[in-house]
C-alpha positions in Angstrom: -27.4 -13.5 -45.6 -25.8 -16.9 -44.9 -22.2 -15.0 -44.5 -23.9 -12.4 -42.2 -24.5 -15.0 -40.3 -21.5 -16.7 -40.1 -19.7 -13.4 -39.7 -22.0 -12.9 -36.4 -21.3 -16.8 -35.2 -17.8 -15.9 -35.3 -17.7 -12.8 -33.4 -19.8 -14.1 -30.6 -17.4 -17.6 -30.3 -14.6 -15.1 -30.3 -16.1 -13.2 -27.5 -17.4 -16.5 -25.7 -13.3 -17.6 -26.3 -12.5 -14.7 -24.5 -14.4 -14.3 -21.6 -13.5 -18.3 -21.4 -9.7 -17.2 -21.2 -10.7 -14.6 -17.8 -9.8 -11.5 -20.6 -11.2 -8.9 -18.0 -12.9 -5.8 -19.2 -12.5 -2.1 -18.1 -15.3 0.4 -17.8 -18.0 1.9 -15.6 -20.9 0.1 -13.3 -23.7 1.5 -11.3 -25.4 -0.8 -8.7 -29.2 -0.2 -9.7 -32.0 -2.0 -8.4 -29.9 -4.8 -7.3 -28.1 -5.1 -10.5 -24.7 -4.1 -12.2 -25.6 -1.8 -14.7 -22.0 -1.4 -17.0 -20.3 0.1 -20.0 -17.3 -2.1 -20.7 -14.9 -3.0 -23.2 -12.1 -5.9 -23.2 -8.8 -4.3 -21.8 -7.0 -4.9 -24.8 -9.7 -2.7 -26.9 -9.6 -0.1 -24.0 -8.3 3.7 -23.3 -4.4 3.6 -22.6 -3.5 6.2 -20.1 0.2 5.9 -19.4 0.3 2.6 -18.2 -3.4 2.5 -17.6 -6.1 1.1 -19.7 -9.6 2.6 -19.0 -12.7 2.0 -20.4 -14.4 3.6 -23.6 -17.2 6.0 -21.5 -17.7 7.9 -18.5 -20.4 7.9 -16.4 -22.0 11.4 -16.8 -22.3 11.1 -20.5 -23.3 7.5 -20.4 -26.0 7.6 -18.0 -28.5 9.3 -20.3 -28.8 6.3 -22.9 -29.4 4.1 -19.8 -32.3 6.9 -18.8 -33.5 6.5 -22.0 -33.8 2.7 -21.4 -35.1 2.6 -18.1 -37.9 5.0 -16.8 -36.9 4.1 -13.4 -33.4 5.1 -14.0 -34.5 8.5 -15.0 -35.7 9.5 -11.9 -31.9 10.2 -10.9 -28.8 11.2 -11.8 -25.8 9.7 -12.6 -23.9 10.7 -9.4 -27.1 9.8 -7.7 -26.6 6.1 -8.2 -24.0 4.1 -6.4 -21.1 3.7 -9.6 -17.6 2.4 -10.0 -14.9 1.8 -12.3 -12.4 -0.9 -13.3 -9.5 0.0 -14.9 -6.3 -2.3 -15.9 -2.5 -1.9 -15.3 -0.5 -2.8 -17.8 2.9 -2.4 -16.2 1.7 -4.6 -13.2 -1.0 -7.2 -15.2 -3.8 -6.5 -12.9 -7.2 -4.8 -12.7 -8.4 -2.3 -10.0 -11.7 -1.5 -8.8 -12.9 1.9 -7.8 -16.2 2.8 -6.4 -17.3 3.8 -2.5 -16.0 2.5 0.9 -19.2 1.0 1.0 -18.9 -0.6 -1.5 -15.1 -2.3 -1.3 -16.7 -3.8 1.8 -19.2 -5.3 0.3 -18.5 -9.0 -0.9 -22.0 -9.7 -2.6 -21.1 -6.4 -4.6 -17.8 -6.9 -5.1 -18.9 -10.7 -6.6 -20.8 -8.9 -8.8 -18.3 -6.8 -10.3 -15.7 -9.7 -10.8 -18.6 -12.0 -13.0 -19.8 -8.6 -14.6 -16.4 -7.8 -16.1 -14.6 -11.3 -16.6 -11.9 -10.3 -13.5 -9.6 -12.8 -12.4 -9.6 -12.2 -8.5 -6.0 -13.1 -7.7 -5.5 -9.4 -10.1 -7.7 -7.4 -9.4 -8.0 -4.7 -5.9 -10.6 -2.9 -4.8 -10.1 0.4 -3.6 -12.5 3.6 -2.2 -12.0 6.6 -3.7 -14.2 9.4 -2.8 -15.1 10.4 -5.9 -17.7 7.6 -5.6 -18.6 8.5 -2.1 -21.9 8.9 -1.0 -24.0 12.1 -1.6 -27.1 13.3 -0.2 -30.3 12.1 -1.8 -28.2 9.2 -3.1 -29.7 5.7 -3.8 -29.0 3.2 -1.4 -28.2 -0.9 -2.7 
């Protein structure tokens, strides 16, 4: 048991040394309830995709473990929720962020985003893409 113990001591001062050193993650976020719900992995444990690194999970098979969680949250879908992604470029060292136009213009949000994933602001962009655009009957944050 002592080991065990040691064994999970070391893994979370390894993570802690990580997030320490700005390692940004990669994955998927909803905004829900005024909170950053996410899936993410370190980007050096993530997808490659050419020169892309991408997170472990996508949103439409992820969202039913965090209905499962949340009775709230299973009042809507996953597209009904305002989501994003962050995904890494290796070629060019930095991290982009996806979700809505609203979104991208929204500092508090985009604040949020940067802490929830461990980003280093002077790599990472924001951009819309409307994939994550609004749709009717969507939540509003």
């Amino acid at each position: 048991m002592k080991k065990q113990v040691e064994q999970a001591e070391m893994c979370t001062d390894a993570i802690e040394r990580a997030r320490s050193a700005c390692v940004g993650e990669v994955g998927i976020f909803w905004f829900f309830k005024g909170n950053v719900i996410s899936d993410s992995v370190s980007h050096s444990l993530g997808e490659e995709y050419g020169n892309f690194v991408n997170g472990r999970s996508d949103h439409c098979t992820f969202w039913p473990s965090i209905q499962r969680l949340s009775p709230e949250a299973a009042k809507y879908e996953y597209d009904q929720v305002p989501r994003g992604r962050v995904v890494y470029n290796r070629k060019d060292d930095r991290f982009f962020v996806y979700g809505s136009e609203k979104f991208v213009r929204n500092e508090r949000q985009k604040g949020m985003v940067l802490s929830k994933f461990n980003l280093p602001p002077d790599k990472t962009f924001f951009r819309a893409d409307e994939h994550y655009a609004s749709i009717p009957g969507m939540l509003e944050e």
